[in-house]
N, C-alpha and C positions, 0 to 999 in steps of 0.2 A: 390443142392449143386454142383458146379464145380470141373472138374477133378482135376484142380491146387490147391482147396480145401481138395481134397480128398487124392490127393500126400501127398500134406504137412503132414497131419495128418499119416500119412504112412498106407493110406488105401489102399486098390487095387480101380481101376477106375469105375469096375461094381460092387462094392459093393452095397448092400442094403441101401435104407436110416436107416439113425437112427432113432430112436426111441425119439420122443417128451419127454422135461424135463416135468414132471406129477407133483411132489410136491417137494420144497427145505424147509430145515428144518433146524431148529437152533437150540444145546444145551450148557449148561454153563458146564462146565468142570474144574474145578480145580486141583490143584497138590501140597502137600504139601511143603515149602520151606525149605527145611536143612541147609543152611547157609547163612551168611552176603551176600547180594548184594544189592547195592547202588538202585538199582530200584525198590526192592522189597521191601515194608514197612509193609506188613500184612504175617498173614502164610503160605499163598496159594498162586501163579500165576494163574489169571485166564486165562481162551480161551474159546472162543467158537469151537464146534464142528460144522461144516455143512454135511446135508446128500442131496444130490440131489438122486432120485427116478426116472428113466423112466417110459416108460406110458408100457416099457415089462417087468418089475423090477428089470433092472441093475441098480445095486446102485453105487456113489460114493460119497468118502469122503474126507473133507478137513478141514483145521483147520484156523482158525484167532486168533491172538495171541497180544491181545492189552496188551501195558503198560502203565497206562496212566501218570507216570513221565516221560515217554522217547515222547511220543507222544498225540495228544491230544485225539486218540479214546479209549474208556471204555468198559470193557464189557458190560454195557447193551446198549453204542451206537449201537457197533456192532451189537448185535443179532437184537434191532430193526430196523435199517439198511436193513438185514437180511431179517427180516421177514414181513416188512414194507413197503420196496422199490425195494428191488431187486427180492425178490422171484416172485412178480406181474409179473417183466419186464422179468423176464427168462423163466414162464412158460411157454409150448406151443413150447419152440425155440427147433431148432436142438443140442444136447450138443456138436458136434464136430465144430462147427462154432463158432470158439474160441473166431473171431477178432468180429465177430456180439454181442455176449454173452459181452463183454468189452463194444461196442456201445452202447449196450443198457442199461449195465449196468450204465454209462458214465450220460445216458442222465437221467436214473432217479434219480442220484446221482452227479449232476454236480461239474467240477472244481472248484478250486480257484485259485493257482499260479499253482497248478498240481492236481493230480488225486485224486477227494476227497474218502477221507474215503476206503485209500488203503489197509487198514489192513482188514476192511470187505470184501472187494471184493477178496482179495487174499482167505480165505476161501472158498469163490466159486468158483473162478477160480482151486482151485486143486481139488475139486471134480469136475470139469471137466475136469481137465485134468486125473481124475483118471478113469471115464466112458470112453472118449475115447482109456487110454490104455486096459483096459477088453474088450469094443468091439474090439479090433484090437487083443487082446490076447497076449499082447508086454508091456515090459515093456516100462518107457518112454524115455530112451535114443535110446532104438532101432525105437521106434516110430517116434523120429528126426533123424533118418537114423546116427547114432552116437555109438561107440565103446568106454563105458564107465570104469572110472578105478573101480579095484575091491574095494577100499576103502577108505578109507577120514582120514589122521591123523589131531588130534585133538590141541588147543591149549586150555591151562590153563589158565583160567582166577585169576589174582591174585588183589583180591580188596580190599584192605589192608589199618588200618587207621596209623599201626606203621608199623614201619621197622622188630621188632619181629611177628609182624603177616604176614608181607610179606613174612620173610622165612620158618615161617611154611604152609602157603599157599604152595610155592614153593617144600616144601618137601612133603607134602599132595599128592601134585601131580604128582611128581617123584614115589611117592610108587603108582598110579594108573597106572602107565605106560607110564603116559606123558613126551615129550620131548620137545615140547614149551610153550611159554608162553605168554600171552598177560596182558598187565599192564594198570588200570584205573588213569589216571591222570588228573587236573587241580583240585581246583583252587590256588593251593600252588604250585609254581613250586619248592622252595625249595626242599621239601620232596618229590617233584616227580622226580627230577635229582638224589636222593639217594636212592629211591625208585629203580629208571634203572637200578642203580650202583649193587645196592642189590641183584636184580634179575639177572642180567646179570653174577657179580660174582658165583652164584651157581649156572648157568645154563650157562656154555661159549659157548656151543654149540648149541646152541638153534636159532630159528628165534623169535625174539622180539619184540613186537607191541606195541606200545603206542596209548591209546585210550581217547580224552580228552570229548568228547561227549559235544564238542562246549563250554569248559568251561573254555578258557581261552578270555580275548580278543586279538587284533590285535597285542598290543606293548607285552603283555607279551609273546605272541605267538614265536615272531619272537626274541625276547631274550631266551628263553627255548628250542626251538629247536635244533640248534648246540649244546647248553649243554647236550639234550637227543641224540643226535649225538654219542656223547664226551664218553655219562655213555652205549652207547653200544645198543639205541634204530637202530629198522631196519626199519620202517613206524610209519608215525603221521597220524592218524586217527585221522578227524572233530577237528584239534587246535582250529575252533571258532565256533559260532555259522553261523546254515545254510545261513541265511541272509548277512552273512557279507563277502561279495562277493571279495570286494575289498582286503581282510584279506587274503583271500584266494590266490589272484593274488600276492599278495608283496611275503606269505610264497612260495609258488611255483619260485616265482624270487628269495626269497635266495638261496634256492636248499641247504638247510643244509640236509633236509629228505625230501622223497619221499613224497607227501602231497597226502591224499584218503578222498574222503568225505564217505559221510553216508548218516547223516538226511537229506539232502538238494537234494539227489539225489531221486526223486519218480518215474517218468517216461523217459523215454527215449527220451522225448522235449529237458528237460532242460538238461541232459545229454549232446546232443549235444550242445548248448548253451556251456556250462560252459566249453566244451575242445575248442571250436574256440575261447574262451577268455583268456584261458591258466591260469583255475585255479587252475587244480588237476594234480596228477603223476596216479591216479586210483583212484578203487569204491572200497568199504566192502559192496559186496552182499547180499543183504539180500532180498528172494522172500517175506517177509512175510510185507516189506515195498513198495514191488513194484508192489502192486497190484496182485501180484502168478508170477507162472513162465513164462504167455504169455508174459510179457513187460521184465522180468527177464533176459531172454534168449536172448531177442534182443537188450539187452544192456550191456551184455557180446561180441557180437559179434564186437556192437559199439567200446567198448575198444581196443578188441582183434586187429583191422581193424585198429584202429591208434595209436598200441604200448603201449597202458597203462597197467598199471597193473589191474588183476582181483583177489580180494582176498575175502574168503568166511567168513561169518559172519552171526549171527542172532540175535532175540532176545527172549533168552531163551527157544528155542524152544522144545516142547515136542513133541512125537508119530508124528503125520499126517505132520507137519509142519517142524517136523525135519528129516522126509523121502524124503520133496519133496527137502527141502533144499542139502541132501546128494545126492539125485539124478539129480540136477541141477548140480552140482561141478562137480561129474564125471564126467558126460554125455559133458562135457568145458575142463575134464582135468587139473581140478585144481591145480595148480604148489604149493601151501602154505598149510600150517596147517589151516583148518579151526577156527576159534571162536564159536566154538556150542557148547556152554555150558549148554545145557537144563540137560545131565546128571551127571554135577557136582554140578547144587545148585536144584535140584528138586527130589522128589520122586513117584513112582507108577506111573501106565501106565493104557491104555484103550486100549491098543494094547494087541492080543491074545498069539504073542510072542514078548513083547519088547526088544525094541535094547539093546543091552550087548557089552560092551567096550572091547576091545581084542589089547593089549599093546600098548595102548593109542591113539585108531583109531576103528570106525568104518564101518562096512563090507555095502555095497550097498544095500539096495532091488533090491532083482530081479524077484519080481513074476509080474503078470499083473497090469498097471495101476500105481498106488505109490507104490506096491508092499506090503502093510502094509493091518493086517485085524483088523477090531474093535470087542469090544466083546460090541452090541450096548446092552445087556443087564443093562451093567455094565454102560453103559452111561447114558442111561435112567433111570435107578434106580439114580442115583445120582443126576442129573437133577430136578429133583423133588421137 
């Protein structure tokens, strides 16, 4: 391993090698569903858990969080993924050689337009980046030489089929402490300009997101916008679908609202691609679609470097996936209310002490690695 290796990772120069990945391992994990979410059609969120094992028994852990109405990976793609293709290509490697562990992840799991089967590999990629921070003894902001915030406020997701269920959404989450909010729209713009209006009225001081999750098209896009303008929206998140590239370029030329992709954003290729084309104002972060925090991080910076916006987002993330996600934010300095809704529509945890909401925001990990401990007991008995 090289010294420029071993900086990056915020090791010292003469440190010891690491210790060979010895066995990666894959568990099904579910989480009961407590409310309405467009994504969720059964009563559980499923994820897989990952445990990567060194060959001295430092362990770490990571989570992949497939939906598969939002994307096309399932949980059993993933696990066999997992257990099929990548555990082969990792065993044996160093687990601090981040960019190698991605190559070769890469080659046993090739692209397509981008980095296939991100949401598996983002699992492994945070139990590696969780063994490198306990060898280092650092959590991971300090591990990228980074002065992280203490805590991340939250934004309310309101996914509402009336107007009366939007405002009780809204007040549901005012009595939890929240002071943002983020709003599910397309494909009725009607009810989604009322819907703004709605939300916007009981909440005037709020940061306000519009999230259409590619479901409008081009013309209604660009008719709906200035109206969500109009009712008091502050970012359009994904107006079309990923593909529709050109949708993308017209909405950014009217400049009614800030325009942030999502789906269409996987690695940090197209990333750049898509700002020399001028089709985004920013990205909705989310590590658990970009392959983990190694491409995550480098396309924060990408933004950061040419004035875009970087706004935090996930998808429904629980325990391992919602630590790495809070500790990516910090560690960048998150300017906005994150979107991390894992502890408004899910319950129960596999975490020894899980995250607990403290006036509408939560607090950093700060122990070694993702900072998060499993009770693998509790995993493995469920597993099963």
């Amino acid at each position: 391993m090289t010294r420029r290796t071993l900086l990056g990772m915020g090791l010292a120069a003469g440190a010891a090698p690491a210790p060979a990945i010895g066995r990666v391992e894959a568990f099904a994990a579910a989480y009961p569903v407590t409310g309405y979410f467009r994504f969720f059609t059964k009563p559980e969120r499923p994820s897989v858990l990952v445990k990567i094992t060194c060959q001295d028994g430092t362990i770490g852990w990571g989570q992949s969080v497939p939906t598969p109405i939002w994307s096309y990976e399932t949980p059993e793609s993933v696990a066999g993924t997992i257990r099929d293709y990548l555990a082969p290509a990792l065993t044996g490697r160093n687990p601090l050689d981040l960019a190698g562990a991605h190559q070769a992840m890469n080659r046993a799991i090739a692209p397509s337009f981008s980095t296939g089967m991100p949401i598996a590999k983002a699992g492994v990629d945070l139990a590696l980046h969780d063994i490198a921070g306990k060898l280092a003894r650092q959590s991971l902001p300090a591990l990228w030489g980074r002065k992280p915030l203490d805590r991340i406020p939250l934004s309310w997701t309101v996914n509402a089929r009336t107007l009366d269920e939007a405002a009780e959404r809204v007040e549901q989450g005012k009595k939890r402490g929240y002071r943002h909010f983020n709003i599910k729209v397309a494909p009725d713009p009607k009810f989604d300009i009322e819907l703004a209006r709605t939300v916007r009225g009981l909440a005037p001081d709020s940061f306000l997101w519009a999230d259409a999750n590619g479901g409008y098209d081009t013309a209604t896009a660009l008719q709906v916008a200035p109206k969500l303008a109009a009712a008091g929206v502050d970012v359009f998140e994904q107006p079309v679908a990923a593909n529709r590239l050109s949708g993308f370029r017209e909405l950014k030329k009217q400049g009614a609202l800030p325009i942030l992709m999502d789906e269409g954003v996987v690695s940090s290729v197209e990333l750049v691609e898509f700002i020399r084309l001028g089709l985004l104002d920013g990205v909705a972060m989310k590590p658990a679609r970009t392959a983990g925090l190694w491409d995550a991080r480098r396309q924060i910076e990408i933004l950061q470097d040419a004035g875009l916006l970087f706004l935090g987002s996930g998808l429904t993330d629980p325990d391992v996936s919602l630590a790495a996600s809070l500790l990516l934010f910090g560690a960048y300095q998150l300017k906005y209310p994150a979107a991390l809704n894992g502890l408004q529509f899910l319950a129960g945890s596999y975490l020894k002490k899980p995250f607990v909401l403290r006036d509408g925001a939560l607090d950093l990990p700060t122990g070694p690695g993702l900072g998060v401990e499993l009770d693998e007991e509790a995993v493995r008995r469920q597993s099963r």
